[in-house]
N, C-alpha and C positions, 0 to 999 in steps of 0.2 A: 623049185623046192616047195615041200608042202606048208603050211600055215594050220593056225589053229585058231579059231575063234572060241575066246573066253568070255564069258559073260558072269556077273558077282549076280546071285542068287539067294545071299541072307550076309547080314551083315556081320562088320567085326566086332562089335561093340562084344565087349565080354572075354574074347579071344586075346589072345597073348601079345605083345610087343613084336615078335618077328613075324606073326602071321599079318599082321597089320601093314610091316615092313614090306611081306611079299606083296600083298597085295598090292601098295603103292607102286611098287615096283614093274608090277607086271601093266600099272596105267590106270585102275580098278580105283573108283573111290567111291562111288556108292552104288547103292544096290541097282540091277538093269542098266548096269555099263557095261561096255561091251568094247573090248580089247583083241588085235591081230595081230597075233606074235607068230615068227617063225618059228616051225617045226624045229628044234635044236634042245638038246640034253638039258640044258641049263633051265629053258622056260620049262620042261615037262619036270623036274626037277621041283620047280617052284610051285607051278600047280599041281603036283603031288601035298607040298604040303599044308593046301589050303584047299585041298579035293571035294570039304564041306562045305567050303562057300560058294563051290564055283560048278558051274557047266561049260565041259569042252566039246567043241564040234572041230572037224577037219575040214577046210574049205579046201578047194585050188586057186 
């Protein structure tokens, strides 16, 4: 299965309560961290809604 490397690229501060929420979620707590989640609806889901903080790459 494919994988997705996330990396946080500008911070929450400022940002809302659930985008913060994703973030934690997704492993992300500060800026230049770098997170390996599987490819699956849920995670593309969640970094949909923090699309501004973050850089996605596809790994194998």
């Amino acid at each position: 299965m494919a994988r997705l490397k996330v990396t946080q690229k500008k911070s929450a501060i400022g940002g809302s309560q659930p985008q913060r929420n994703t973030l934690r979620t997704l492993g992300l707590k500060r800026i230049g961290d770098i997170a390996v989640k599987e490819d699956r609806p849920e995670i593309r889901g969640m970094v949909a809604k923090v699309a501004h903080l973050v850089a996605v790459e596809e790994v194998e």
